[in-house]
C-alpha positions in Angstrom: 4.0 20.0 -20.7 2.7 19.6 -17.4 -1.3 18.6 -16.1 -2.3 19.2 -13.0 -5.0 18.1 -11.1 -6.6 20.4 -9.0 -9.6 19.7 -6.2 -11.2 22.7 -6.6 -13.4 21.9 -4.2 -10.8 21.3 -1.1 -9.9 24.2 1.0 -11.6 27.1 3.1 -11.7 29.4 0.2 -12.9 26.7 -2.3 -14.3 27.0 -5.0 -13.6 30.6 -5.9 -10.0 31.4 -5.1 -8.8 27.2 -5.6 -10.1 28.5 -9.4 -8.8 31.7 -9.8 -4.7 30.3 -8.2 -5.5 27.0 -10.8 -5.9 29.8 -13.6 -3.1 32.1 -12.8 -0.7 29.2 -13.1 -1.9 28.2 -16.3 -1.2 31.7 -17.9 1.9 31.4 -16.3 3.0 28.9 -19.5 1.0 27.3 -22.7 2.4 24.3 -21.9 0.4 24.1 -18.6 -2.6 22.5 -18.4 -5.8 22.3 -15.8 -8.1 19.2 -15.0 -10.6 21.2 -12.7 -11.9 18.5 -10.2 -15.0 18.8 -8.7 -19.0 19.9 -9.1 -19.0 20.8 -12.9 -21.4 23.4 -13.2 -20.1 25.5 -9.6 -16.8 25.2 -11.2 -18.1 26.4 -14.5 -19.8 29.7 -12.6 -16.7 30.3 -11.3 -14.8 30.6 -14.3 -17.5 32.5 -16.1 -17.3 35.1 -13.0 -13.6 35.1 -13.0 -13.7 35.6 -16.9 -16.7 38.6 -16.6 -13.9 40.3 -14.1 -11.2 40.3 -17.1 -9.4 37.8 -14.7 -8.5 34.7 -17.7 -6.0 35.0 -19.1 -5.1 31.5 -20.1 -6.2 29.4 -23.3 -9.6 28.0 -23.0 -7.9 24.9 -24.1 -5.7 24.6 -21.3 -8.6 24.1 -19.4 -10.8 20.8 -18.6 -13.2 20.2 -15.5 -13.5 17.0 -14.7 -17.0 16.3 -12.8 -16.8 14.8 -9.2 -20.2 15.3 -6.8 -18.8 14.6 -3.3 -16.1 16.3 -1.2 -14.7 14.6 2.0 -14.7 17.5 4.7 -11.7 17.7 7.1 -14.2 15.9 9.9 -14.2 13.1 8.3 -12.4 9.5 9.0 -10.1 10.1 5.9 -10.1 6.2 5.5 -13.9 5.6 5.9 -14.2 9.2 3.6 -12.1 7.6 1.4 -14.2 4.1 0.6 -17.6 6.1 1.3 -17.1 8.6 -1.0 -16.4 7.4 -4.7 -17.1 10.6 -6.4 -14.9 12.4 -4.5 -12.6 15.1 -6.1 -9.9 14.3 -4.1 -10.3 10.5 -5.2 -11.0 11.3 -8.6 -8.1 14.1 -8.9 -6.0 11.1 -7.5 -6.9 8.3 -9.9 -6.3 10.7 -12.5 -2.7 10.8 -11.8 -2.7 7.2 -11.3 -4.0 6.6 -14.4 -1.8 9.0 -16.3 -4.0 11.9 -17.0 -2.2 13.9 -15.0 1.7 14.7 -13.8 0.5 15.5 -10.4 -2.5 16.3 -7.9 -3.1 19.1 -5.5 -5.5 19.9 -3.2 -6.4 22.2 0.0 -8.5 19.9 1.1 -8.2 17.2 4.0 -4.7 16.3 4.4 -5.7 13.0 5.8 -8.3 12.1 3.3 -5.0 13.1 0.5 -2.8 11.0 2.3 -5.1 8.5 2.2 -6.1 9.1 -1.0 -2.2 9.3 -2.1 -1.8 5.6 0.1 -4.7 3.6 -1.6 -4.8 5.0 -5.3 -1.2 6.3 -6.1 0.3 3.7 -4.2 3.2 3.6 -1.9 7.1 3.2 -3.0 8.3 0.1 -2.2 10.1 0.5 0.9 8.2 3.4 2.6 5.8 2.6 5.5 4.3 6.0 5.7 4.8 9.1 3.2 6.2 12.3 5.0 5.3 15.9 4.1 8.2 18.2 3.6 8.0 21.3 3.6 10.5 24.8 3.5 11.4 26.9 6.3 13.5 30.6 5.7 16.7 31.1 7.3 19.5 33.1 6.9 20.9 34.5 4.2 18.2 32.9 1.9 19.7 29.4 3.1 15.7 27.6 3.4 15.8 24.4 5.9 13.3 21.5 4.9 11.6 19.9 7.5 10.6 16.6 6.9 7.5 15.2 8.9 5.4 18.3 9.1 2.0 16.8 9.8 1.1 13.2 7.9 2.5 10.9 10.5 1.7 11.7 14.5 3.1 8.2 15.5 6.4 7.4 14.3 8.7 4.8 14.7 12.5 4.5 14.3 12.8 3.4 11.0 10.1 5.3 9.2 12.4 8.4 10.2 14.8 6.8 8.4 12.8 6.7 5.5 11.8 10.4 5.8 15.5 11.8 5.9 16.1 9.4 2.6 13.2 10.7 0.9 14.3 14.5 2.0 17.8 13.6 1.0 16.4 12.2 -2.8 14.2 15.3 -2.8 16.7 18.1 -2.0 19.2 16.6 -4.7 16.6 16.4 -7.5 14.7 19.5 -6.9 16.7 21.9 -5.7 20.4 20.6 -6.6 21.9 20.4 -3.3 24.6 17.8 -4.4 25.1 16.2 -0.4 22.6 17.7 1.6 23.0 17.7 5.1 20.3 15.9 7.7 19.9 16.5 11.3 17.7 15.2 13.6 15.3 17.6 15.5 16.4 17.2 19.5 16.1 18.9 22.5 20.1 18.7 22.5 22.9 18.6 20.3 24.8 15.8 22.2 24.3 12.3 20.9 22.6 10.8 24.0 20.2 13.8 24.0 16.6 13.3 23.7 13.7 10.5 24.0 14.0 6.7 23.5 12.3 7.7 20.3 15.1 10.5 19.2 18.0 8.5 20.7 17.0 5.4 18.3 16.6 7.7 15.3 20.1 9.0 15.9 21.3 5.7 15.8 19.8 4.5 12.8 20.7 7.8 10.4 24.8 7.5 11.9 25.0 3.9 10.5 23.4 5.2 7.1 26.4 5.4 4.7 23.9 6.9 1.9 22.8 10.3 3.4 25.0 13.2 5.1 23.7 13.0 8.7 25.0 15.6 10.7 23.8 15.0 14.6 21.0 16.4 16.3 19.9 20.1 15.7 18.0 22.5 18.2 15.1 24.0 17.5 16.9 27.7 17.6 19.2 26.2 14.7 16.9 26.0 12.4 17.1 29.2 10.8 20.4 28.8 10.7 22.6 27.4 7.7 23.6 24.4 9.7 21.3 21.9 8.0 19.7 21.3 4.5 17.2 19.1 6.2 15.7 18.4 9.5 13.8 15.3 10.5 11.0 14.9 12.9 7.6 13.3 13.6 4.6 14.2 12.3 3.2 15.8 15.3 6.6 17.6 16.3 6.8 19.0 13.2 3.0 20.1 12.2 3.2 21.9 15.8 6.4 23.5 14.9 5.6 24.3 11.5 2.1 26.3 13.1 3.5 27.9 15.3 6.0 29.7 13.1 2.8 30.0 11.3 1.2 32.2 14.0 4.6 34.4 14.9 5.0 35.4 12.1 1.6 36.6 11.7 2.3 38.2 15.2 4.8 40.1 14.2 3.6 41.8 11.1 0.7 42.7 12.7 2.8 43.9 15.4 5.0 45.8 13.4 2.8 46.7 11.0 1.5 49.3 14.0 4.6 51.5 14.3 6.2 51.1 10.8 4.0 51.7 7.0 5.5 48.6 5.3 6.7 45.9 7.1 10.7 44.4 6.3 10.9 41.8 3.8 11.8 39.1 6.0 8.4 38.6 7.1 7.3 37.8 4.0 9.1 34.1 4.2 6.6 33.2 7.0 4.3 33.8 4.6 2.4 30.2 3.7 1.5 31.7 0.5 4.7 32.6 -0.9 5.7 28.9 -0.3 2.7 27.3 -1.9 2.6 23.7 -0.9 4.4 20.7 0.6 5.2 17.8 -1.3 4.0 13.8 -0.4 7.2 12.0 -1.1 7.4 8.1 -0.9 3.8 7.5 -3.3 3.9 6.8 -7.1 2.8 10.2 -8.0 3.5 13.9 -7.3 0.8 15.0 -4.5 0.7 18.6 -3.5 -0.5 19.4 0.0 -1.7 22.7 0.4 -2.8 25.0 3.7 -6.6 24.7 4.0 -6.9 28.5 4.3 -5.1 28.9 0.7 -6.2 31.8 -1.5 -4.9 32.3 -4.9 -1.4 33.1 -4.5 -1.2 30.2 -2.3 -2.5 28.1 -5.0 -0.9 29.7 -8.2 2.5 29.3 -6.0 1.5 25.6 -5.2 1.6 24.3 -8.7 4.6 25.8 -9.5 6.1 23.1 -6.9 3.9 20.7 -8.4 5.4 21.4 -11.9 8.7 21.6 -10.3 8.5 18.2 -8.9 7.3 16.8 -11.9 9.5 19.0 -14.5 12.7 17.4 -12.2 11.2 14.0 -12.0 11.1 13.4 -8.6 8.8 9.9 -8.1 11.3 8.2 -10.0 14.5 10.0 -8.5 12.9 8.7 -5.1 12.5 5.0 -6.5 16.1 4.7 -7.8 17.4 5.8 -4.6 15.2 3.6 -2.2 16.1 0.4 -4.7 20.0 1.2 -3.4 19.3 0.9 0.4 18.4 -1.4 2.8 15.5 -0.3 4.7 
């Protein structure tokens, strides 16, 4: 059995579709179950509309709301938000993970505030300076490239790099059974002594790690290609990267959508949607990060990952392997 708690009152399209993507996961299996997060009775409308449109079709008692008055808005100081704002359902979803009412939390929200949130309630892994989101990129073949910071840490140093292609390494083994995944560093070269002081250091710190595959530095045009399992980066690199596929591949259906009826498949991979969510890695507790303009799909598709993570046990995978190296 998995529980889930959602904040259904983080995203663009919250309440209405964060609801609706909570619900279709739930009929997905009996065995899942929902903690709603958030104002009681707008989450209650929501549900009563969704069930007046023949839309539920999970067990009532795979449901719960949990009440929570306040929502921090993406314009808030996440930290400030965070000690302000009690009642929050990002802070309350949180705490319930931390408290064991729930495998894992997710949320469309304020990345910073669930950072944050993630950092002061779940708790960092012993070892980890700042948690990473990782997230999936298509490439060829079906071969999908994670890319490991893509928007929780702007300012990086050396080390915590480190930490990021460890907790990719842990995370690619458990979840999706890559036995020695391969790690490269994101450069503006593939020659060792490519790159800033920043890159350069990096590269010097993953060759002398004997417990992850580092394969050198990888170009941005490589990373569609099969060359890598995982690519490391800041937070800033990557969240810029990650957008900007974003956005082209937007372009491009819209552009091809013009001269063809239905556009090819391929297309479909850029999709956010069809991905779902990123996972937190290096906190005591599964945290799904979700795009703020999620709809349903996005959701639904989101808490598969969540249930994934949990289902494969990936917070304790992460701590095993961090107690083995030296950081």
């Amino acid at each position: 059995m998995t529980k889930a708690a959602v904040d259904a009152m983080g995203g663009d399209h919250a309440p209405a579709e964060v609801v609706a993507g909570a619900l279709a996961w739930a009929a997905d299996n009996a065995d899942n179950h929902l903690l709603l997060v958030g104002k009681q009775e707008v989450i209650e409308a929501e549900i009563a509309s969704i069930k007046e449109a023949g839309g539920f079709a999970c067990s009532p008692e795979q449901v719960v709301i949990v009440n929570a008055n306040e929502v921090i808005g993406c314009d808030e100081s996440p930290a400030t938000a965070l000690r302000r704002k009690k009642d929050a359902s990002i802070v309350v979803a949180s705490a319930l993970v931390k408290e064991g009412k729930a495998d894992a939390v997710i949320s469309c929200g304020s990345t910073g505030a669930q950072m944050a949130a993630a950092i002061f309630i779940l708790g960092r892994m012993e070892g980890i300076d700042r948690p990473p989101i990782i997230a999936s990129l298509p490439g060829e073949g079906g071969h999908r490239t994670l890319l490991v910071d893509v928007g929780a840490n702007v300012d990086c140093k050396p080390a915590q790099l480190l930490q990021f292609a460890l907790l990719g390494s842990v995370y690619a083994r458990s979840v999706l059974g890559i036995a020695s995944p391969r790690i490269g560093l994101l450069n503006n070269g593939s020659e060792e002594t490519k790159g800033n002081a920043l890159a350069q250091q990096v590269y010097s710190l993953l060759k002398e790690q004997e417990d992850i595959n580092f394969i050198g530095n990888v170009e941005g045009r490589d990373l569609f290609s099969p060359i890598a399992d995982i690519v490391v980066c800041d937070g800033f690199t990557g969240n810029i990267l990650l957008k900007a596929l974003e956005g082209l591949g937007l372009f491009f259906a819209s552009s091809i959508m013009k001269e063809i009826d239905k556009p090819p498949s391929i297309l479909e991979s850029f999709d956010y949607s069809r991905v779902g969510g990123a996972p937190l890695l290096g906190v005591n507790g599964v945290s799904i990060v979700c795009h703020g303009s999620s709809h349903r799909e996005a959701v639904a598709n989101g808490l598969r990952i969540a249930e994934e993570c949990f289902r494969n046990g990936i917070v304790a995978r992460q701590a095993e392997e961090l107690a083995k190296c030296e950081l």
